[in-house]
C-alpha positions in Angstrom: -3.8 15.7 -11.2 -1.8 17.6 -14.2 -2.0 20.7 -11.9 -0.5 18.5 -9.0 2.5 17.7 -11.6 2.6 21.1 -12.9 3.4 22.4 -9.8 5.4 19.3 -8.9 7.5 20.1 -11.9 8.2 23.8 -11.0 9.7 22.9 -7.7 12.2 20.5 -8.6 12.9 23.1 -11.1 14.1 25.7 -8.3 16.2 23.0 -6.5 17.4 20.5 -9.4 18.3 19.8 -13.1 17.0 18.0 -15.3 18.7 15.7 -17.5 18.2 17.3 -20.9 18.9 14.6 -23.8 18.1 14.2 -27.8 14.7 11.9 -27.4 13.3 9.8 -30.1 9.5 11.3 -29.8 8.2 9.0 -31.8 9.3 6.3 -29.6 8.1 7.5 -26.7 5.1 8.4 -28.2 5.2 4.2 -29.1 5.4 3.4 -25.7 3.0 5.5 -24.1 0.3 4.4 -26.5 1.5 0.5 -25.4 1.0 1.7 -22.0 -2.1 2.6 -21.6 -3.6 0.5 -25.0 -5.4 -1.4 -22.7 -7.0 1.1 -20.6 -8.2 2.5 -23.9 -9.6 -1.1 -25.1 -11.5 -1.3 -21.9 -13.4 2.1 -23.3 -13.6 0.9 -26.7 -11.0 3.9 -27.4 -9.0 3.3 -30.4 -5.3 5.3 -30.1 -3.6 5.5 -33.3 -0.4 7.3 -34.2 1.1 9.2 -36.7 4.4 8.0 -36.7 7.7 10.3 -38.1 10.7 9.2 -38.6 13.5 11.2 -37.1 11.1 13.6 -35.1 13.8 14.6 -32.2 13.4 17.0 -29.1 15.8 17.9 -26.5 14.1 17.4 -23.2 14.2 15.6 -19.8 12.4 12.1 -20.7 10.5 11.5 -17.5 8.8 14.8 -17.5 8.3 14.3 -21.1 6.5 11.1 -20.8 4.7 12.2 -17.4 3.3 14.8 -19.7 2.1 12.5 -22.1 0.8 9.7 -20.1 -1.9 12.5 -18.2 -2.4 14.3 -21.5 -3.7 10.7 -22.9 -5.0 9.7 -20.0 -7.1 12.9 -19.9 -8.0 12.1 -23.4 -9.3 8.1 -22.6 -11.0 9.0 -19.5 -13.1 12.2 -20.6 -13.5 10.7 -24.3 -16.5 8.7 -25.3 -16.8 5.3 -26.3 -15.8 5.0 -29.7 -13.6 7.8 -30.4 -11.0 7.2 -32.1 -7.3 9.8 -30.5 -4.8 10.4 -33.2 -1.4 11.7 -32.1 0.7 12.6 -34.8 
């Protein structure tokens, strides 16, 4: 699936621009975790995170959270139970 969206991600780069904006990462980083907190739950997977304040990128926020919902999604459904992800 990520290499389905990485090549996704490299067409619409030929043919479009993305909106490039100051993000909050730490917020998205909240939401993503409250996202797929459940999912996690349901694998006895604990996400925690590391939050800091006025950590700011310049990016397009849909990729950016694409990118983290399949990197943490990757993370809950190849982890064991009981581990414990960390993002920070």
């Amino acid at each position: 699936k990520l290499t389905s969206e990485m090549l996704m991600i490299a067409r619409n780069e030929q043919g479009e621009q993305h909106l490039m904006e100051k993000l909050d990462f730490g917020l998205l980083s909240e939401l993503v975790i409250e996202e797929l907190q459940t999912k996690a739950q349901e694998k006895n997977i604990e996400i925690t995170l590391q939050k800091q304040d006025d950590l700011f990128m310049n990016g397009d926020q849909t990729l950016i959270l694409r990118m983290m919902m399949n990197l943490i999604t990757n993370a809950i459904n190849y982890g064991k139970q009981m581990d414990i992800f960390m993002l920070s």
